[in-house]
N, C-alpha and C positions, 0 to 999 in steps of 0.2 A: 775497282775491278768488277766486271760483269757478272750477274747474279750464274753459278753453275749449276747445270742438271748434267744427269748422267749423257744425254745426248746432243748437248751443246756443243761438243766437237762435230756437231755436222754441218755445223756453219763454218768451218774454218779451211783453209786449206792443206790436203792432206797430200800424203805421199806413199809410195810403194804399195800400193794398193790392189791386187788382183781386178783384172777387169770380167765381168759373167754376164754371160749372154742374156738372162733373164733376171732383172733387177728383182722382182717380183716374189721369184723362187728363194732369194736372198732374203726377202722382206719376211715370208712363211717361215722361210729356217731360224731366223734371230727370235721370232716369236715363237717357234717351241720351245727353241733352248731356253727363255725367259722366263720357261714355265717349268724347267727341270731342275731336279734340287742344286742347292749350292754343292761345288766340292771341296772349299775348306769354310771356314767358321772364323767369323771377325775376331773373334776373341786369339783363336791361334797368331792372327796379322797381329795383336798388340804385343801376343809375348816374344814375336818375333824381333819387333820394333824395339822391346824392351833391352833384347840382347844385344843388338843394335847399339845400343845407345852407350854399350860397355864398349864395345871399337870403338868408337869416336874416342874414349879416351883413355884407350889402351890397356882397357881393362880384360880383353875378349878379341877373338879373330874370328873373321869371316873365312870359310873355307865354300866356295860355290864352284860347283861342277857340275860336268854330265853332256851329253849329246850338243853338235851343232845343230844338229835338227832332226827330234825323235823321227822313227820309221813306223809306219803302219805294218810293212812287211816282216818287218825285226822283230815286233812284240813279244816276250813272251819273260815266264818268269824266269829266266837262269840271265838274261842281262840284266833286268831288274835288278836280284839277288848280286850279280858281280859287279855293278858299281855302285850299289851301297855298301859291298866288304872292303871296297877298295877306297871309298870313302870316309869310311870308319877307321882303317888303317892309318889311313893320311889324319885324320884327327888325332886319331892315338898319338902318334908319332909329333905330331907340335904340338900337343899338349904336354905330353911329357916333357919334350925342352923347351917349351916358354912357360910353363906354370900358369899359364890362362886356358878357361874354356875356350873351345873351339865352336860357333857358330853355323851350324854347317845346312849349307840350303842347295838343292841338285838343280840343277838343269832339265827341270822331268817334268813329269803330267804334266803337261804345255808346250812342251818347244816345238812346236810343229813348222813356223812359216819363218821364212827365212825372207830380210831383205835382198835386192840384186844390183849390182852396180850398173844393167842394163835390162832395160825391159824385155830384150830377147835375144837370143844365142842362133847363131847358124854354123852348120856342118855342110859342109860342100855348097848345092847351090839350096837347101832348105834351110829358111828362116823361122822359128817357131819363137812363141812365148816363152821366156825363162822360166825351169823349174820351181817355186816359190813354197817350196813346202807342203810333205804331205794332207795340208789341212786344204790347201788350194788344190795341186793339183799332182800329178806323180812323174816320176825322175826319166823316165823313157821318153827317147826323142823320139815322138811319134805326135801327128797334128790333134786324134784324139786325147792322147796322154796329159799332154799340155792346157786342154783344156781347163778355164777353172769350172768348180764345181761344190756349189754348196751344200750338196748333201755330206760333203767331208767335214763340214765344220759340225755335225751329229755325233760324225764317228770317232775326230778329235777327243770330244766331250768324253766319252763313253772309256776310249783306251784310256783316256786320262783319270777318271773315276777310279777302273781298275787298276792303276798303276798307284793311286792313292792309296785304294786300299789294303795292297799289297807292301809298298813302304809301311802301314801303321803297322801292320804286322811282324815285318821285321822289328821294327824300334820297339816297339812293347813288348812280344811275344816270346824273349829269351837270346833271340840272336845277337843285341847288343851288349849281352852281360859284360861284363867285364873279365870274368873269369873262364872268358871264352875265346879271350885275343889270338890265341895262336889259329883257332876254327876260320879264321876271316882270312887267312892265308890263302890266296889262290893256287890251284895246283900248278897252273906253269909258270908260278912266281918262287914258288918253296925250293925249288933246287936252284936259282940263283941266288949270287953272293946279294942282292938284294932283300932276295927272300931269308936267306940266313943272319941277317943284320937285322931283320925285323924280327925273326924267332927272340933273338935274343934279346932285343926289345921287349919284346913277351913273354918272356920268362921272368924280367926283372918285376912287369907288372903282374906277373903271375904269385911271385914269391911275396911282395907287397899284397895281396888278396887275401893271401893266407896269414899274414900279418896281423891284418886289421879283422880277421873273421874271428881269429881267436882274441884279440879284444870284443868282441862280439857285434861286429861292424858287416852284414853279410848282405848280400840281393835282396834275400827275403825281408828283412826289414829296413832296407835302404832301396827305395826306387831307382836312383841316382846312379845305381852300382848296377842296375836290369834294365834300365831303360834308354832308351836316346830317343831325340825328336830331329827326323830330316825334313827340313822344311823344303815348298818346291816355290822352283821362278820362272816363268818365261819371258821372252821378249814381247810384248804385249803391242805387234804389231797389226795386228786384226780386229779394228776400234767396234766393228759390228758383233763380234764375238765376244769380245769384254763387257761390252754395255749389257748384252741377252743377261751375263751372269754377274753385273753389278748390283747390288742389293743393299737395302737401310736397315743396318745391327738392329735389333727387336733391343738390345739393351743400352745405348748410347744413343739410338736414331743418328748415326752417322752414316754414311756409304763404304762399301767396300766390294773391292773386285775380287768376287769368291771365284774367280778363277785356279788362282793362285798364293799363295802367300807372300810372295813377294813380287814387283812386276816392274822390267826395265825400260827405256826408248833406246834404242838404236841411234848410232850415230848420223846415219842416215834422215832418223826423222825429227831430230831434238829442237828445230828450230822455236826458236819462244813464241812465234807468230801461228805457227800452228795446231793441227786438229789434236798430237798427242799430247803433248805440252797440254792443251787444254783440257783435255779428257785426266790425266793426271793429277791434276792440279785438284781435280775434286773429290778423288779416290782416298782414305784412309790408312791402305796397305804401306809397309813402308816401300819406296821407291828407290829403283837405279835409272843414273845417268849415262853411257858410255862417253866418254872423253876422248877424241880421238883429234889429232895435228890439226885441224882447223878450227880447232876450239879457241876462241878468244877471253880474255880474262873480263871484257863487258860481259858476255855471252854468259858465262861461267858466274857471274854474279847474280846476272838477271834469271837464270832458271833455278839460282837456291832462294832467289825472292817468290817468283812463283809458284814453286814445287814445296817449299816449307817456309812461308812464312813468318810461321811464329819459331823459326827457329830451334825444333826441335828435335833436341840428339836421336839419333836411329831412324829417323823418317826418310833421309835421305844419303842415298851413296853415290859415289862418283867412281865410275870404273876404267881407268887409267887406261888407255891402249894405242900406244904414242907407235913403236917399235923400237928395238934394240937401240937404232942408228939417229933417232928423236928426240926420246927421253931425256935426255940428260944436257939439252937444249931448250925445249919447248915445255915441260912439267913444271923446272922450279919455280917458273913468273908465278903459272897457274898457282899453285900451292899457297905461294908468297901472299896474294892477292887474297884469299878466300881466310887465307890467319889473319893477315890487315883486317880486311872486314866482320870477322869473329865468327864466320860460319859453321854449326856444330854439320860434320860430314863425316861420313867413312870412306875413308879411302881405298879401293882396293885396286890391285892391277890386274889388269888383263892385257898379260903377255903373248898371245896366241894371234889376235887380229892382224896385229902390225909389223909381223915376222911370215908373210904367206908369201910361197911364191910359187912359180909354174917350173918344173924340170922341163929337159928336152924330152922329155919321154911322154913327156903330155902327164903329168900327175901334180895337182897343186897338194904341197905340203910346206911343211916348217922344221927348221933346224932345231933341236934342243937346245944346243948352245948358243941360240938367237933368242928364245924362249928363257935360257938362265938368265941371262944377260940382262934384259929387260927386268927379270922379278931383281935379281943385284941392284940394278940403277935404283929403284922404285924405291928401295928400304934404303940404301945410300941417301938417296937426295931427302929421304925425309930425315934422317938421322943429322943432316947438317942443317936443314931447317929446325930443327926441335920441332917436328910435329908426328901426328901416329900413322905407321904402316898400318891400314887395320884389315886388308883381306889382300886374295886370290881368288881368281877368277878363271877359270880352265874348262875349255874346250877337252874331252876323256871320258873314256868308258874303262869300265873291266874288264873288255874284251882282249885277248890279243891279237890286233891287227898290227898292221905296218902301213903307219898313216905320214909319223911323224919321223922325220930321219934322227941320226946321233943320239947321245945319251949310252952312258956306259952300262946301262944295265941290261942294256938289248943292242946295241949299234947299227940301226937299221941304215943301209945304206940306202943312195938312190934307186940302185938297181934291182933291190930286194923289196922296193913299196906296190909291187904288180902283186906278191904272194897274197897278203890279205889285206888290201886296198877295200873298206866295205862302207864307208863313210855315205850318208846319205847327200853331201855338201860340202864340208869344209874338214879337212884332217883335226882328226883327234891323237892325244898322248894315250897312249896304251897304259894296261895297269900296269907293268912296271916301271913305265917312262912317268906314270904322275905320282907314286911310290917315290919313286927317286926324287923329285921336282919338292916332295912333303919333308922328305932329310935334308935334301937343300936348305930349304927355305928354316927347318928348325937349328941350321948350322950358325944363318945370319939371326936369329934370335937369340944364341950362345954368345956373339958379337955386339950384341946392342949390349947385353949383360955386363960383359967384359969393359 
């Protein structure tokens, strides 16, 4: 295999690539960013990796959420703050009924660019470029709008920074105590029968607190019990943006994309012949795959050869996103094939991709019960292979919107997704519907037990 640098994927061919009118202005931009501090620290990517390597075998679950594609417009601290409570909550909740930590890494500081199934979209008789994410360009049909524009890829940087620094805060600073679970409650979640299923939830680890305090077990001198770590991922579609903030650890002289702490391909770009595959392959962070119906079991071989080599648990996940009406057709070969060949991997699904569809009303969303469905097959099919479910993958915020239909804890219908429809791209599960989605999913962990 060819010797890698951080820019060796510019000899390759690449894809979904914004195109900008001034290569040049491009070229200025990656070189200031290259000179702007890192936003996370190699050493977070190994303990991230480390935890990692406990799904692989069942020891630990991955729990990854958060926006289909952050908003520059949206910013501010109260979504921040609502889906890391609503995240916390979802860990709470399958940690309590699987007896394993919970892994849990958002969808944040990063997700900005979005792939597009077409390079441009037209509305009556104007054809413009496809929306591509607020790092490229912005979501108004308008020919300036559409524009790409690299001074976004600065401002990316920067809300990303602040969005870091605001997560450490949360996690360190008191909010994740433990003896604060009922606090994480959101207010238009507490008055439903979901929100009162979780009180009570939190009263059981409420009364447990007080338990072990008078054994002398308390926050103050247990971290563990005050603290939590949300690690962030994005789809690390924007190879000129990644490289700016790749970097050689001062303590390993390894590389690593301080972008992010964790960073995925797209299904769209995972070809093993190409630019991200190659840029990947020389990055340290641990890595995701999306696996999505055209994935073949050579294919599926050949990028755990190049993306982890030596084989090492937590380096590499594979994000399952078949659809409801797929899965349980086209997964079990894959699975089968990757246990033949002894590949340590985390499996996680992501039920959200392969369940979208368009209403008459013009509104792309997803069914919940299309959405359950998919997470069931996923732990099914692995429970008769003998192999590990080891995450979740969801498109959700904190917000309450009405993105995604059904689900009993809101029943949003067709007709009612005009109310607060606010998605920058792709519907999300509301925090009740991804609450709900975390007791699910801890009901078929009660069933693996059994």
């Amino acid at each position: 295999m060819r010797e890698w640098h951080k820019s060796s994927w510019r000899d390759f061919p690449i894809k979904q690539q914004p195109e900008y009118k001034d290569p040049q202005s491009v070229k200025r931009v990656e070189d200031e960013l290259a000179k702007f501090p890192p936003l996370i620290f190699a050493e977070e990517a190994r303990s991230l990796q480390e935890k990692l390597a406990k799904a692989v075998s069942g020891e630990a679950f991955l729990l990854q959420g958060g926006d289909c594609a952050e908003s520059f417009n949206a910013f501010n601290a109260d979504t921040i703050k609502n889906l890391f409570k609503v995240m916390m909550q979802m860990a709470v909740v399958m940690t309590y009924s699987s007896g394993k930590p919970v892994v849990k890494v958002g969808r944040i500081a990063g997700q900005f660019a979005k792939p597009r199934s077409s390079e441009t979209e037209a509305k009556g008789d104007m054809e413009l470029p496809s929306y591509r994410g607020d790092i490229v360009n912005d979501a108004d049909f308008a020919p300036e709008a559409r524009e790409a524009r690299p001074e976004k890829l600065i401002k990316a940087y920067y809300q990303s920074a602040a969005t870091l620094n605001l997560l450490r805060a949360f996690s360190r600073g008191g909010m994740a105590d433990l003896t604060k679970v009922h606090n994480w409650n959101l207010d238009f979640v507490k008055d439903k029968a979901l929100g009162k299923r979780y009180e009570e939830l939190a009263e059981k680890i409420t009364q447990a607190m007080k338990f072990i305090a008078a054994c002398g077990i308390t926050p103050e001198n247990t971290p563990q019990l005050h603290e939590t770590v949300l690690y962030t991922s994005h789809e690390a579609l924007l190879l000129g943006y990644e490289e700016a903030l790749t970097r050689i650890d001062s303590l390993t002289g390894k590389w690593y994309d301080c972008s992010a702490h964790m960073l995925w391909i797209g299904d769209r770009t995972r070809d093993p012949e190409g630019a991200h595959i190659e840029f990947f392959r020389g990055i340290n962070n641990p890595v995701g795959v999306k696996v999505g119906p055209s994935m073949t079991e050579d294919e599926l071989v050949v990028l755990t050869e190049k993306l982890n080599p030596e084989n090492i648990p937590g380096r590499l996940t594979f994000i399952v996103r078949m659809g409801a009406d797929k899965i349980g057709e086209i997964f079990p070969p894959l699975l089968r094939r990757i246990k033949t060949e002894g590949k340590n991997v985390v499996w996680s699904c992501d039920p959200m991709h392969g369940n979208t569809f368009k209403t008459e009303n013009g509104f792309k969303t997803r069914e919940f019960n299309n959405i359950l469905s998919e997470v069931k097959q996923f732990f099914q099919i692995h429970a008769a292979e003998g192999t590990v479910a080891g995450g979740i993958h969801l498109e959700m915020t904190g917000e309450d919107v009405t993105e995604c239909t059904g689900s009993q804890s809101c029943n949003i219908t067709v007709d009612a997704l005009g109310s607060r429809y606010h998605t920058q791209c792709d519907p999300r599960l509301n925090a009740n519907q991804a609450l709900e989605m975390a007791f699910m999913i801890s009901e078929f962990f009660k069933d693996l037990k059994s």
